[in-house]
N, C-alpha and C positions, 0 to 999 in steps of 0.2 A: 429649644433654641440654642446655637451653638453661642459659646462666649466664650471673648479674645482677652488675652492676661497683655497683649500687646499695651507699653506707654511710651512717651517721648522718651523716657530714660537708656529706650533702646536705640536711638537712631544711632545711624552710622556716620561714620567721621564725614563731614563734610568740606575739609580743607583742599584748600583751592578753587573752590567750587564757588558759582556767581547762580544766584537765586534773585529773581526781582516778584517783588509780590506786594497788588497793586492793594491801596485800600489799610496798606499796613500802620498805619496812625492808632489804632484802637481795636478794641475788641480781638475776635481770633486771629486776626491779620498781625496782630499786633504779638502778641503770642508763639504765633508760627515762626513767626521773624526773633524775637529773641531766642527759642530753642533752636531754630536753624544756625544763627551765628555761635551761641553756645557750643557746638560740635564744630565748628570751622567756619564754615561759609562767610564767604562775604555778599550779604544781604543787602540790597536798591530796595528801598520805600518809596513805593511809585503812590504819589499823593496830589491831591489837590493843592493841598494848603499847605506851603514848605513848612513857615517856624511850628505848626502844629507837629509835620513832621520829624523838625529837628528835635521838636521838646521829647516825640516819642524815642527816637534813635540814642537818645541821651538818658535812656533810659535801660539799652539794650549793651550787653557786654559781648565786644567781639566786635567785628568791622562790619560796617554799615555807611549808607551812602543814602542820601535822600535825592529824589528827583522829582519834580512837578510832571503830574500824571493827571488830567480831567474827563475822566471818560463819557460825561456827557458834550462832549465838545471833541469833534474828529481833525480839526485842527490841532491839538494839541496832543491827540495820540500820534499822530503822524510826526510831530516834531521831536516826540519823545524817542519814536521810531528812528526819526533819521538820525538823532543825535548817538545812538548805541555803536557801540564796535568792540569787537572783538567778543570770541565767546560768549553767551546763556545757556545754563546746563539747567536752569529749571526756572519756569515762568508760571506762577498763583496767580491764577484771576479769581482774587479775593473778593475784590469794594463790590460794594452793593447797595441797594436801599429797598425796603420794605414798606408799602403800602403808604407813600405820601400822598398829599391832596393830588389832584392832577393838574398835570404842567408838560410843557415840551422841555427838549434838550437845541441847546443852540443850533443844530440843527433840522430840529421839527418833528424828531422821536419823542413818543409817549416815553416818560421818564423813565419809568425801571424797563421797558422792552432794550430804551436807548441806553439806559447805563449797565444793565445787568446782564445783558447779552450785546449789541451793537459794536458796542465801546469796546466789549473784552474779543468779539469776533475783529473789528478791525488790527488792534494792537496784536493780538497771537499772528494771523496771517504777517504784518509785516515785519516781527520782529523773528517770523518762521528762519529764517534762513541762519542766523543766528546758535539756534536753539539747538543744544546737542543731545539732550537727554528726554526730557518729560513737559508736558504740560497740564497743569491741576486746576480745573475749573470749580469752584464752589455754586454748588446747587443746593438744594433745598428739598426735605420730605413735602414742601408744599405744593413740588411739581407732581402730586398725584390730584391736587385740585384745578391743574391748569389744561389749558386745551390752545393749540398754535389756530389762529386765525390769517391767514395766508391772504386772506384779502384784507384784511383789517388790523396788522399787525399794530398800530400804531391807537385803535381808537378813534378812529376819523368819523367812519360811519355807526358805531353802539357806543349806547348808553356807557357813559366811565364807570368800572366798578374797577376799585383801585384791589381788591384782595384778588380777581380775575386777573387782573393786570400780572402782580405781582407772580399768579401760578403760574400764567403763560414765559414771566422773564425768566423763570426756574426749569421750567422744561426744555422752551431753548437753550439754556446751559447746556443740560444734557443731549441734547438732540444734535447741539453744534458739537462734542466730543464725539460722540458716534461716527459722524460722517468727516471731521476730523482725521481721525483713525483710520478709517477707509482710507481716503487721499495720502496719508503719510504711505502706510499699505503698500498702496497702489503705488505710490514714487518709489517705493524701495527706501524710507528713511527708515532711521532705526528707531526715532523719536515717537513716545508714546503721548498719549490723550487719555487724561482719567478725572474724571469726578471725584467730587467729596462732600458731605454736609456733614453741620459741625452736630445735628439734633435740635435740641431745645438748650441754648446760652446766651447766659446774660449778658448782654451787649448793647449799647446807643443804638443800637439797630432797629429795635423795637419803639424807638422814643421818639419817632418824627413825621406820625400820621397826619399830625396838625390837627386829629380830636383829641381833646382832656380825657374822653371819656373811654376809648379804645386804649390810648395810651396808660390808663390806670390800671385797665384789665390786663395789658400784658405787664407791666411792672409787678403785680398779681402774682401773675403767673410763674412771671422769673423767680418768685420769693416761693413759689409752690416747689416750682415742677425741674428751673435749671441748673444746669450743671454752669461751669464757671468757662470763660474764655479760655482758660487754657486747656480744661476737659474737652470744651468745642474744636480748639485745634489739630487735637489729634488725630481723626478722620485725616485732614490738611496733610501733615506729618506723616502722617503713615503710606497715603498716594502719594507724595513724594518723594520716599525715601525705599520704599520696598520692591520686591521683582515681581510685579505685576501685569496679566496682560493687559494687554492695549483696551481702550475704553471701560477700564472698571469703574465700579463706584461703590464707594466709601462712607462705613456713615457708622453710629453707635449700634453698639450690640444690645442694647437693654430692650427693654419694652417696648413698642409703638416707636423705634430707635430715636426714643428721646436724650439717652444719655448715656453711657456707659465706653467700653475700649472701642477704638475703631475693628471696624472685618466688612468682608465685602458686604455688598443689601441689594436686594434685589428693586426694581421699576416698575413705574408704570407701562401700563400696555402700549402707549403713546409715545413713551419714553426707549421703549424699544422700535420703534416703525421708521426701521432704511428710508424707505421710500419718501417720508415725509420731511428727515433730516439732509436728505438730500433737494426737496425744494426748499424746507426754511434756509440751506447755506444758498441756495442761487435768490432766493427776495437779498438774502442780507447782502449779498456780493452787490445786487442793484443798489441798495439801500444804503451801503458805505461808497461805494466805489473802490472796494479793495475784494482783490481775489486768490486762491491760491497761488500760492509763488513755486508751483511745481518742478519747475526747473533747477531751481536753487535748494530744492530741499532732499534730495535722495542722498546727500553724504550727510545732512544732519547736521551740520555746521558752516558757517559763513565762509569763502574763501579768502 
């Protein structure tokens, strides 16, 4: 197994530079965001909940900006959307949630399909024009347990099984960067599309299945097997800051890449299939009502 001496201590200067990176209140979002402004950047904490947000920023040395970001609610990305101008050289679609009870998203998306893919597909396409540099989607080693359900993306017709749920909103991560990349590609942008999972870290991410008892065993687990938020970052870190081709994915070098340096890692078989990332992006085009903004995006930056 190859292994990467690669850490955050390497990144490159990021001055001047605007990074928004949704979900950034906690855990590796939270992380990503303080080492990115560390080296220069000035960092948008695209959040739900501002003062949680402020408390986090207020914690982070280097310039920083909070903005209200709800990716279960497509009104609210959209607002987020029109309120931007000028310049984005790098857009994390961090926030996530992991196997909650089931519930819809104010628009009627099965919650993690609609936050963990929906939400982060709508805001990339509209904030595309924008964006000069990269876009880092956070996946998950759990999209080798998921499968896209193209008629059923949402749960309507099968039984809810929220860890199903969960693989499926991982996969479409990766599946939406794939065909991503193609369409950048294909416009002539120079703007890439790449993945990252942070492994196995300790994060509130794991704490809100709404069982005691599921919840105990990953708390468990964390105290076994995880590496810390900011070891989880660096996957994050690394797809953002390195010369990488287009649609890579990023994840720990260690074992089972539970934990260790970032370096590239290979996919699921699903996880590679054109053909099927190419209909999960046209359901979600129906699904949002946002679509590629091909026209605007071959120089890579807003005019």
């Amino acid at each position: 197994m190859t292994k990467s001496s690669w850490t955050p201590a390497e990144l490159p200067s990021f001055d001047g530079r605007t990074v928004v990176i949704t979900g950034a209140n906690s855990g590796i979002g939270l992380a990503a965001a303080n080492e990115l402004a560390r080296v220069g950047a000035r960092v948008v904490l695209a959040v739900r909940d501002k003062d949680r947000g402020a408390a986090a920023a207020a914690t982070i040395t280097g310039t920083t900006e909070v903005r209200a970001l709800d990716l279960a609610d497509l009104a609210s990305v959209r607002r987020f959307a029109d309120e931007w101008t000028g310049p984005l050289d790098v857009l994390v679609n961090n926030a996530g949630i992991m196997m909650p009870p089931e519930g819809k998203t104010k628009d009627g998306f099965e919650t993690q399909i609609g936050t963990n893919h929906l939400g982060h597909f709508a805001l990339t396409n509209l904030l595309l024009p924008h964006i000069t540099d990269r876009v880092v989607t956070v996946a998950s080693a759990a999209h080798r347990r998921g499968t896209i359900d193209l008629d059923d993306l949402n749960w309507e017709t099968r039984a809810y099984n929220r860890v199903a749920a969960y693989g499926q909103s991982k996969l479409a991560n990766l599946l939406f960067s794939l065909e991503l990349q193609r369409r950048l590609t294909e416009a002539g942008s120079p703007v890439r599309a790449h993945n990252a999972h942070p492994g196995w870290s300790a994060t509130n991410l794991q704490s809100h299945s709404g069982n005691r008892l599921y919840d105990g065993l990953m708390n468990l687990g964390n105290k076994l097997y995880a590496q810390d938020a900011e070891a989880g970052a660096a996957p994050t870190l690394y797809a953002a800051s390195q010369d990488l081709p287009g649609a890579s994915y990023v994840g720990p070098d260690g074992r089972w890449e539970l934990r260790g340096n970032p370096k590239l890692v290979g996919r699921s078989r699903e996880a590679r299939d054109t053909e099927l990332a190419k209909k999960l992006w046209t359901a979600s085009e129906e699904l949002t009502g946002v679509r590629f903004p091909a026209a605007a995006v071959s120089g890579g930056q807003s005019e």
